[in-house]
Structure formats: structure tokens, C-alpha cells
N, C-alpha and C positions, 0 to 999 in steps of 0.2 A: 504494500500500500504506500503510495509515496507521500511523504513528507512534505505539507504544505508548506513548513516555514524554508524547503529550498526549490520551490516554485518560482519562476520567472516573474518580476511583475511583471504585467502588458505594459507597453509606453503606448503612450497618444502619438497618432498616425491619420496624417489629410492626404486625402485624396490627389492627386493632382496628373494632370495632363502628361504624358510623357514627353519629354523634348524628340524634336524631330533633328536627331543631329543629322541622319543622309543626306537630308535638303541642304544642310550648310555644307555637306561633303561633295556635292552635285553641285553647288550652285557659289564659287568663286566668287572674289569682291570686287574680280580685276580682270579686264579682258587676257592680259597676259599668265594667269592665274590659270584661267576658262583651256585655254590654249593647251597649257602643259598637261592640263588634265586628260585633255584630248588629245593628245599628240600622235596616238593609234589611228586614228580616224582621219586627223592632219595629212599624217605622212602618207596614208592610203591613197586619200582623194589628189595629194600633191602625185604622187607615180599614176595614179590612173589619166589626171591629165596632161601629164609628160606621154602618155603614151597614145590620148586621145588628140592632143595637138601634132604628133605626128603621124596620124593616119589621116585628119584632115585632110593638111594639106599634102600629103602624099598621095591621095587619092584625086584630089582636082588636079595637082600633076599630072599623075599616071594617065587618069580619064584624058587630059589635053593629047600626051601623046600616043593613046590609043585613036584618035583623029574622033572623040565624042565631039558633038555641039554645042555652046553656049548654055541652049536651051536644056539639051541631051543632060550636061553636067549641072546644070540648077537642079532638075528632075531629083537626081542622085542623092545630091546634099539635102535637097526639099527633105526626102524620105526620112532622112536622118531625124529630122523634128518631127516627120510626121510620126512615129514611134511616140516622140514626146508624151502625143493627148493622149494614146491608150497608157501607157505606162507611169504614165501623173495621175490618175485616177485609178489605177490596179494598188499600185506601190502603197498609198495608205491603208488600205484592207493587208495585205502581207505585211506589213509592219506590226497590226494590231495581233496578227496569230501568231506568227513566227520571230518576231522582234528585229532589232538594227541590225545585229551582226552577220545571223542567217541573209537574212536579208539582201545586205551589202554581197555577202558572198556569193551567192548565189548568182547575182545580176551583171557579178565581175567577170564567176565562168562562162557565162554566156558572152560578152562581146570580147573574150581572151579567141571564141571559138570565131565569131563571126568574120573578124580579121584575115585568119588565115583561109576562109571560104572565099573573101575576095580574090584571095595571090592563088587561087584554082581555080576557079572561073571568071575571065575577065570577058566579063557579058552584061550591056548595061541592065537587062532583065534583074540578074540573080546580083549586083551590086543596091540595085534597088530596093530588093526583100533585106540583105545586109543588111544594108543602112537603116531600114526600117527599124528590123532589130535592134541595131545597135542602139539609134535613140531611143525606143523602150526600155533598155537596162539603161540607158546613162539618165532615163528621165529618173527611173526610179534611184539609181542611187544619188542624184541631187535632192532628192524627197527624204533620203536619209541623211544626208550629212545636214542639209541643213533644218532639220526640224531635231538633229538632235543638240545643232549649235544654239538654236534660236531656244531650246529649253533650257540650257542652260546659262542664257543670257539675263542681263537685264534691260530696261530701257536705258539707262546711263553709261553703259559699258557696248550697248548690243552693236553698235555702226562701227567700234574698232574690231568687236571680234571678228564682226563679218571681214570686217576690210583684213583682219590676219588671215582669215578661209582664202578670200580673194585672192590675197597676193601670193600664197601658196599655189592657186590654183593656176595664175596667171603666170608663176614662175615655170612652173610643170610645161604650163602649152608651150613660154617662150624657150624652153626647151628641148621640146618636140620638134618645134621647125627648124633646132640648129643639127637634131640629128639626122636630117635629110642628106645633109655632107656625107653621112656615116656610108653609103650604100648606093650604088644608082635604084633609081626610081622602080627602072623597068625591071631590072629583078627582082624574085622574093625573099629577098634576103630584108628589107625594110619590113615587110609584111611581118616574117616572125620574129621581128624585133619587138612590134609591139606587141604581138601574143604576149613574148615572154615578161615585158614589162608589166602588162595585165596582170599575170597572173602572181607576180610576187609583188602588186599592190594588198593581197589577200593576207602576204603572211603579219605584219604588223597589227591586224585588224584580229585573227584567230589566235594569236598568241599574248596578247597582252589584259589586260583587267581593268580596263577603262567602265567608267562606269554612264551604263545606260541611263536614259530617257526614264523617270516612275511612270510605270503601264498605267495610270488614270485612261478611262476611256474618251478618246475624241471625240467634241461633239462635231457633228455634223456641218460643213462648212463649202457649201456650193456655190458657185459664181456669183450668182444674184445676191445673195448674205454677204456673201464676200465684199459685194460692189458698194451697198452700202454701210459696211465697215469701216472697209477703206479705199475706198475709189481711189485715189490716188494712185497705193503701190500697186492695186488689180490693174488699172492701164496703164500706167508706167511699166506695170510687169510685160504686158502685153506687145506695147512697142518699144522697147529696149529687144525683146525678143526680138524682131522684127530688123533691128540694127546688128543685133550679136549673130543671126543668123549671115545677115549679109558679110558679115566679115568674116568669120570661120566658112562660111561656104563657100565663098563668092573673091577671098583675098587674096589665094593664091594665084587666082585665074587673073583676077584683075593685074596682078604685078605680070605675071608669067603674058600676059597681051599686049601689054605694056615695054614689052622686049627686055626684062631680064631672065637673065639665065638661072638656070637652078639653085645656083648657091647663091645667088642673090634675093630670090626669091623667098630663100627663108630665112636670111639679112631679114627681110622689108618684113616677112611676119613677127619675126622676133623682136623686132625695135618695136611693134605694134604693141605685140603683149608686155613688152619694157614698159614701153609707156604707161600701160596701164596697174603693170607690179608699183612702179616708183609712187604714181598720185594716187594709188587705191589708201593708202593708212592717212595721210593731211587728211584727204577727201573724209573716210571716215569717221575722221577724229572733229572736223568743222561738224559735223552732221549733228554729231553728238551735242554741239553746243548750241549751235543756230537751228532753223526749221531746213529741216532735209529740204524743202521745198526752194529752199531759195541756192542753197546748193545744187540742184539737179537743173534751176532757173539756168543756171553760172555755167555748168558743163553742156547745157547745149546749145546756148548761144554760142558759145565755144568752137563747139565743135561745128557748127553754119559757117562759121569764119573759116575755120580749118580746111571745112571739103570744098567752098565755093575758090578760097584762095587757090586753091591745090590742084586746079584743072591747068592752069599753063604748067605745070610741071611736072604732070606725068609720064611719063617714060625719058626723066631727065637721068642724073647723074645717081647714084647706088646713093651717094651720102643726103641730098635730098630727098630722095625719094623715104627713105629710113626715119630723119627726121618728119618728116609728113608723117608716118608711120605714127611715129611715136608718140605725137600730139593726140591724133585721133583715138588712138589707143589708150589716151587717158584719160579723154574727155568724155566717149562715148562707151567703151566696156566698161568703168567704175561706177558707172549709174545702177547694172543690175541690182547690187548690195546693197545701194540707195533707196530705192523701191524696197528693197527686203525689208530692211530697218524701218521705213515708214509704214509698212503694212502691220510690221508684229507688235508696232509697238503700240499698235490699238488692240491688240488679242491677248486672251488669257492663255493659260499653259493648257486647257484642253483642246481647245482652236488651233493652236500651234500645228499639228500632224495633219490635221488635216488641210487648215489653211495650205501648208507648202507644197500640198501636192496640187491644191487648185492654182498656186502662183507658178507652178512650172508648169501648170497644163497651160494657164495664158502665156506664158514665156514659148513655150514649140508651138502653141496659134501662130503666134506673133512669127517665130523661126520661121517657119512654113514657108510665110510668104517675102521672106527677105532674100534668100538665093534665086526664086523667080521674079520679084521683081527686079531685083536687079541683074537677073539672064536677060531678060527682056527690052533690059534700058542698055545694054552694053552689047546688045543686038542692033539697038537701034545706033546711038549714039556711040560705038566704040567701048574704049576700056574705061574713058572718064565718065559713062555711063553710073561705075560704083560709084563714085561721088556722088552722083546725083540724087543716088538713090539715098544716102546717108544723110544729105543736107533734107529728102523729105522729111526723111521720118522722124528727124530733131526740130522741123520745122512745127510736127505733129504735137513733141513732144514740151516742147516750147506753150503752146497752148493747153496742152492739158494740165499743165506746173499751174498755169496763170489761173486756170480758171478751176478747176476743182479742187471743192473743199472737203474737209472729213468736217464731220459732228464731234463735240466730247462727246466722250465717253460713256457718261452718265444720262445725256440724253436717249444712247443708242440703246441702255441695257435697261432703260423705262419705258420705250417702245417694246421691246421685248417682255416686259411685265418682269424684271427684276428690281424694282422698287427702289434703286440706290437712296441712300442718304436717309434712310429711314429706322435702320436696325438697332437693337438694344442688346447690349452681352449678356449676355446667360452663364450664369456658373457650371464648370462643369458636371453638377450634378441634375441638373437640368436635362430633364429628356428631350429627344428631337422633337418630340410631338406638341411639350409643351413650347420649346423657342416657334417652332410656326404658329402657336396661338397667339402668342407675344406678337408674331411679326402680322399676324391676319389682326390684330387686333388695332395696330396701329396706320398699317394701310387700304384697310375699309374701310367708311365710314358708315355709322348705322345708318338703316333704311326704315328701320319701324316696322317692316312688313317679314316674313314668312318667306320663306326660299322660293316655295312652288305656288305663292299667291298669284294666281295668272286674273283671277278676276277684277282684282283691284286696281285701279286707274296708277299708275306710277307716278310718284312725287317728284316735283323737278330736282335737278340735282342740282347742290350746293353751290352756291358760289366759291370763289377760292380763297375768300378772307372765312367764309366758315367752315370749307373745308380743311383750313389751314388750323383752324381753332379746335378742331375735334380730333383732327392729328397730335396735336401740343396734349391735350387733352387727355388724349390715348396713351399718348406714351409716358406721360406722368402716369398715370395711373399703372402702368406697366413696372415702370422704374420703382414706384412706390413698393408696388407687389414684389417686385424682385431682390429690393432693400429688405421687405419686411422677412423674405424667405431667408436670404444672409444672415440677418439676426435671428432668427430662429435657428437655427443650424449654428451658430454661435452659439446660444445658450444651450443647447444641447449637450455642445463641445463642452464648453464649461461647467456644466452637472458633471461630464465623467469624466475630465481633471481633477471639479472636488470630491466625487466618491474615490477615485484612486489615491487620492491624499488622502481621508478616512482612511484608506486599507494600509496604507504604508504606516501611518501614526499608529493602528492594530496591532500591525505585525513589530511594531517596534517595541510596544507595552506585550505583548505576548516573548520576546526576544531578551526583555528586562527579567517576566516571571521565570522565563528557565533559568536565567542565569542563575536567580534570587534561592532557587528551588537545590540547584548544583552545589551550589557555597555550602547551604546548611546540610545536603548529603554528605560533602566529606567534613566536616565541621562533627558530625556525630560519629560518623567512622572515625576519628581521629581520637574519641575520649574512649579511654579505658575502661574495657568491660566491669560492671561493678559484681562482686557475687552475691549470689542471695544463701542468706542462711535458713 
């Protein structure tokens, strides 16, 4: 039987919420922080686009000296974005069941495979399915890399991270076109260059412990929701596409029409995506302080200047032409991340996954039609045709900067019936069911009537000074209740701090009698037996 007096007392114990340290483990204070974190995912997407800028333009090469068409070769590169819209809206459903990593891998063995299909059938037919393919895995793994950057961002950090993804990614391409030197065109020895870069894009990604995206489920996030979200980055997404398209499709043909030679030609690509490695971190970092809006203002009046200036000297000298290059390439490629940043930074963390599969499905819209539009102007017009084509669509984008607006925030999520600005905290011991009577109780106001009173003539509804008064009203009265529950639950507390103080003063008058009891045991063991006669 055990012995009460070596019983444990209870000690007094509150409840309390558990800290969420993953979230501070996931979620860095610092773009360069966010970075290191991910450095697995970094380094991936940096060798997949080392590997995807050199099949670009190796394949508008190749295509030029297979004797394809203008037209022939916009078709090709089209394809590639046309891939885009199915794989921008597949990619976030395989994200939700399989997660990022599967994911990523999975989409990398497939365009590791498509590559080398090229360098075996050189047929504009089955280049066409390629490329198809290929933009479907590259839409979806842009759908992962950056819905897992953009979750880990914040809105004060989020335009440098991007701009770190970027100039990784634009290092990668400016890369690619210098590994054109490595091989001639016409053999396939450039072809399984890239397989093999492809596929050891993979191993940094399987083998490290980078930590994912929290599986919260995505809400639902379709164009039109989207649009008015964020109008802004949804068309901005849209026609950046439209420009990004024409330059990765469409640049190497235009240099290569232009009469330079091969190793010049990926000179002129490479100062392209220089240009845009160098300005992508300023650019991002301006974003971060001013309205992205007036920065993306900036880069495309810019770049109007840049392509209209840029037609008397095309097919001039390697060192001009480079420089042109590299303007346009900072003024017009750093924009996509601009858009990015101004899209998410109106969205919550469940919008996130799926928002960025809807922004890269308007980004391969928008691609689609930027290697045929500018086939078609550089059919018509020659090689300074691309220009042309660049100064529209900045021309487009120029206007949609000036004139569309986003909503706060709070107006959007009161449209939607999430009632901002209204809520009262609830203790943690507060049930869910009770915090929504709290919150129905503060943003209804009474009606007087009966739910399913259908008979009764309906009372006009308040004005806003009185439904402003029954609000205030409500939620006193909410706040009062919720006070009066805290001190209740207090004095509770306090009854059994003072009955455990009762038990200890007990145990301590019960602690004094043994001792008191002990003493006089050996105190009568100690007097000598007396005898009896």
C-alpha cells in the first residue's frame, strides 16, 4: 500500500498552445537566409536551366540549318509553351498527392528523355510533340520551384528572393548559350549534353533534406479569382510571357538572320541573359521598397527605347550587337519576378500553389504567341522584325502598369464574406464552435425575425451608422463575455492553488506528528527496564 506522505504533490499546470517552431524553421527572416535553406532546389533549377538554355537555342540553330522556315521554326518553339497550359494546371493536383520532390523528379526524367528524341528524329512533326512535352515538364517544375519559394517568403523579403531564383536561373541559361562553342550544332553530341545535365539536376534535389512547403490544402485559384486578386501580376504574367517567349524562341534566329555566326550567336544570347542576371537583384530589391508598379513602369519604357533604338544596328558589329543584348535582357526578362512579387503578395499561403500554376499557365498563353508573332513580323519585315515585336508588347505592357489597379486587401476578403476587421480572440480553451458564435454574433446584425419566416414583409436594412452601433454593441458584449469566462477560469485556478496549499500545510502538521511520535519511541527504548516484584 503506498505511502501517502511520499506521494508526489500535483503542481499547477495551464494549458497552453504549442509553439509552432517548423514555421520559424521554414520560414527565414532574410531573403539570403530563405536561399540557403533552399539551396537543393536553387542549385536544381540553376542546372536545369543551364541545360534548358542550351537546347533552346541549339534547336533554333539546328532547325535554321536543317533549311526549316521562319514560320516552320516559331511553330517548334510555339509548342514548347504550348505544353505550358496543360502542365500549369496538371502540376498543382500532382503536387497536392505526391509533393515537390516526386514531383520535381519526375518532370526532370521526362525532358532529360525528350532531348535526346530530338538528336533521333530530326523531323519538324516529332520536334513539335518534343517540345510540346518539354514545356509541360518545365511548366510544371516552374509551378514547383516557385510556389515552394513564394511559401517561404514574405512580402518584405519576397522580390529579393525571387530576384536570387532569377539570377540563378538566368545564370544557368547565360550558360547554356556559351556551351554551344562546346560541340557543333549538327551533331549529337550537344543533344546528350543536355540529357546529361538534366538528369544530374535531380541529384541535389533526392539527396538533401530541404524542407518542404506545410501540405495545408490549396484553395482553389482560377483565372477569373485570380484577375481580380491581382490583375496586375495575372497580365503582367500574361504579357511578359508573350516577350520571354519571343526571346528564348525567337533570339537565336533573330541574331543567326542577322548574319552572325554561331559563336557569336551565343555571345548575343548570353550578354542577353547577363543583362538580365546583373539588374534582376537592384530591380528586386527597388520592388521591395517602392510599388513594383512603378518599377515595371521604368523597365519598359526602357526597354521601347532599347528595341526602337536598336533597328539601325542590327546585324552590326559582335560588340554592339551584345551590348543591345544586354540592355534588353535587363529590362524586359526581370519583369517576370516583378509580376511574381506583385501577384503573391496579395495571396495567402493556401493560394500560393495554386495561384502559381494559374501565373504560369498565363505566362505559356502569353509564350505561345511571342515566337509566332514575331515569325510573322520577321517574315514580313526581316530580322528587325524581333524588335518590333518587343517594343509591342512593352508598348502593351506600359498601359496595363498605368492603368490597372489591385483593391486592398480587406476589401477583397469582404467580398468574399471573410468579414476582416471584425474578430475577437478567444482563449485557447474556447471551442471552435463557440469562436464562430463570437464571430456570427458580431457580424450579423439582428433581424427580429425567424430564419425561415418567409411570410413576413422584411425590415429595411440598417443604415451604416446603426449598423455600425450594433456591431460596437456586439462585440462589447462579446468581449465582456469573454472577460467574464477568463475570470472565471481564474478563480477556479485559484480555489486549487488554495486547496493544494491546504494539502501541503496537512502534510507538513502530519510530517511534524511522526517526527513528534519517533522522538518519544526511542526516548522510552532508551530508559531502563524497571523490574517488578
Amino acid at each position: 500500500m503506498p505511502n501517502p506522505q511520499q506521494e508526489a504533490i500535483p503542481t499547477p499546470t495551464f494549458e497552453t498552445e504549442p509553439l509552432d517552431t517548423s514555421r520559424k524553421r521554414l520560414q527565414p527572416t532574410s531573403s539570403l537566409g530563405a536561399a540557403v535553406v533552399l539551396w537543393s532546389l536553387l542549385l536544381g533549377m540553376g542546372m536545369l536551366m543551364l541545360a534548358n538554355g542550351l537546347q533552346g537555342s541549339l534547336l533554333g540553330i539546328r532547325a535554321s540549318s536543317e533549311g526549316f522556315s521562319n514560320t516552320m521554326t516559331g511553330i517548334i518553339m510555339s509548342a514548347y509553351f504550348a505544353g505550358f497550359l496543360l502542365g500549369s494546371t496538371l502540376a498543382p493536383r500532382k503536387l497536392r498527392r505526391v509533393g515537390h520532390v516526386r514531383t520535381f523528379a519526375a518532370l526532370a526524367s521526362i525532358t532529360s528523355v525528350c532531348i535526346l528524341i530530338h538528336a533521333l528524329y530530326v523531323v519538324p512533326e516529332v520536334w513539335i510533340a518534343m517540345r510540346f512535352i518539354t514545356g509541360f515538364a518545365f511548366a510544371g517544375l516552374y509551378v514547383v520551384a516557385e510556389s515552394w519559394l513564394n511559401s517561404q517568403a514574405t512580402n518584405q523579403m519576397r522580390g529579393r528572393l525571387l530576384a536570387i531564383y532569377m539570377v540563378i536561373t538566368y545564370l544557368g541559361m547565360g550558360g547554356g548559350q556559351l556551351l554551344l562553342n562546346v560541340a557543333n550544332p549538327d551533331t549529337y553530341l550537344l543533344f546528350i549534353l543536355v540529357s546529361v545535365i538534366m538528369s544530374l539536376a535531380l541529384v541535389p534535389m533526392l539527396l538533401s533534406a530541404s524542407p518542404q512547403p506545410e501540405g495545408a490544402q490549396p484553395e482553389a485559384m482560377g483565372i477569373v479569382r485570380l484577375l481580380r486578386l491581382a490583375p496586375l501580376g495575372t497580365l503582367g504574367g500574361f504579357a511578359t510571357g508573350i516577350a520571354n517567349g519571343t526571346v528564348f524562341g525567337m533570339g537565336a534566329v533573330y541574331a543567326d538572320r542577322a548574319g552572325l555566326p554561331v559563336q557569336e550567336v551565343s555571345w548575343f544570347m548570353g550578354a542577353f541573359i547577363l543583362g538580365a542576371a546583373l539588374l534582376q537583384w537592384p530591380l528586386g530589391k527597388l520592388s521591395d521598397k517602392l510599388s513594383a508598379k512603378k518599377v515595371i513602369l521604368g523597365c519598359s519604357l526602357g526597354a521601347i527605347a532599347l528595341s526602337i533604338g536598336g533597328v539601325p544596328f542590327s546585324g552590326g558589329s559582335m560588340l554592339t550587337m551584345a551590348l543591345m543584348g544586354a540592355g534588353l535582357g535587363g529590362l524586359i526578362l526581370t519583369q517576370y519576378s516583378l509580376f511574381l512579387a506583385a501577384a503573391n503578395n496579395l495571396l495567402t499561403t493556401p493560394q500560393i500553389i495554386s495561384a502559381s500554376g494559374t501565373l504560369v499557365l498565363m505566362h505559356g498563353a502569353g509564350a505561345i504567341l511571342g515566337p509566332l508573332t514575331a515569325g510573322l513580323l520577321m517574315e514580313r519585315f526581316g530580322a528587325v522584325g524581333f524588335l518590333y515585336t518587343l517594343t509591342a508588347i512593352h508598348v502593351l505592357i506600359v498601359i496595363l502598369a498605368a492603368s490597372v489597379t489591385s483593391k486592398p486587401r480587406q476589401e477583397l476578403d469582404a467580398e468574399e464574406g471573410d468579414h476582416p476587421g471584425h474578430y475577437v480572440v478567444a482563449p485557447s480553451t474556447t471551442s471552435p464552435l463557440s469562436a464562430a458564435w463570437v464571430e456570427e454574433a458580431i457580424t450579423e446584425p439582428e433581424t427580429g425575425q425567424l430564419e425561415f419566416d418567409f411570410d413576413a414583409e422584411p425590415e429595411p436594412e440598417p443604415s451604416e451608422e446603426e449598423l455600425a452601433a450594433q456591431q460596437q454593441e456586439a462585440a462589447a458584449e462579446a468581449e465582456e463575455g469573454v472577460v467574464q469566462q477568463v475570470d472565471n477560469e481564474e478563480g477556479v485556478m485559484n480555489d486549487r492553488v488554495t486547496g493544494m496549499e491546504d494539502d501541503w500545510h496537512l502534510d507538513g502538521h502530519i510530517d511534524e506528528q511522526a517526527q513528534h511520535l519517533s522522538e518519544e519511541e526511542r526516548r522510552v527504548k532508551s530508559e531502563p527496564e524497571r523490574e517488578s516484584y
